[in-house]
N, C-alpha and C positions, 0 to 999 in steps of 0.2 A: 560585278563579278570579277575573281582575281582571279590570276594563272599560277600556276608553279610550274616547271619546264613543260611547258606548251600547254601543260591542259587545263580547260578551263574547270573553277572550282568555287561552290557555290559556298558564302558566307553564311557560317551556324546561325539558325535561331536561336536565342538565350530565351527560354521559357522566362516568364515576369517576374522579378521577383519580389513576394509578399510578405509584409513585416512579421515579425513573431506573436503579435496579441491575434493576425488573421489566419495563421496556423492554428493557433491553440482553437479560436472558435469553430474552424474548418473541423478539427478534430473533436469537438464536442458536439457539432453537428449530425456526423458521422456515425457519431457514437448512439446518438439520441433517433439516428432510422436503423443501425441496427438492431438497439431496443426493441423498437416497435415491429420490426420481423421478428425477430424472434419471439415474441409475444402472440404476434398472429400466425405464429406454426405452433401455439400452444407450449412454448419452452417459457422458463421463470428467469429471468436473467439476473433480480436480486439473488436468485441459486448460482448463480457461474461464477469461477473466479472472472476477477477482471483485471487479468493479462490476457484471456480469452476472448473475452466480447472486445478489447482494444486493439488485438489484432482482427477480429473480425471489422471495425470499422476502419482501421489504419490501410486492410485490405480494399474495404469498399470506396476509402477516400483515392487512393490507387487509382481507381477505375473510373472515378468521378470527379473528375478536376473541377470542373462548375464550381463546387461548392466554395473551395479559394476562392473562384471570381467572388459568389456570393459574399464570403467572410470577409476579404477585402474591401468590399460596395459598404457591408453594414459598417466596419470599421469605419473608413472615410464619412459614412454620414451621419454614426449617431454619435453622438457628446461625448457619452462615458468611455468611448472605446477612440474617440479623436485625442484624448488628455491622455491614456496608456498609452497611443502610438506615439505621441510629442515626448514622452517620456520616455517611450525605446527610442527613440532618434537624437535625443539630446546626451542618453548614455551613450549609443555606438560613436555619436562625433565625439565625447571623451576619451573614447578607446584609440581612435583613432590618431590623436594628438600624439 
């Protein structure tokens, strides 16, 4: 714990941070249970624009942080989505150069 004139002051958590290919699936996740509600309140969502249904899932990833952990888990352990993250990581250390 630090102080700044006398008072004590607790160190921010930094929520995790998780690569861009465990966003994108997070967000297709999201995307794929609010399909399925809205299917079973009898709506068409082939009918909906989709900037509609993507804020409705952008909303429900929101409120559902899980799902990152999950997207991150599957990332890290299956193949096809282990070679997309070696390859966001090998471009960000070139940015960073």
């Amino acid at each position: 714990m630090t102080t700044f004139e006398g008072v004590a002051m607790t160190t921010p958590i930094l929520p995790p941070r998780y690569p861009g290919v465990a966003h994108a699936l997070a967000r297709r996740l999201a995307r794929r249970i609010v399909e399925r509600q809205l299917q079973a309140q009898g709506l068409y969502p082939k009918r909906m624009r989709y900037a509609d249904i993507m804020a409705l899932a952008m909303e429900y990833l929101r409120k559902h942080q899980e799902l990152l952990d999950q997207a991150a888990e599957t990332v890290r352990n299956g193949p096809r989505f282990r070679t997309l993250l070696e390859r966001e990581e090998r471009r960000a250390r070139r940015n960073v150069r």
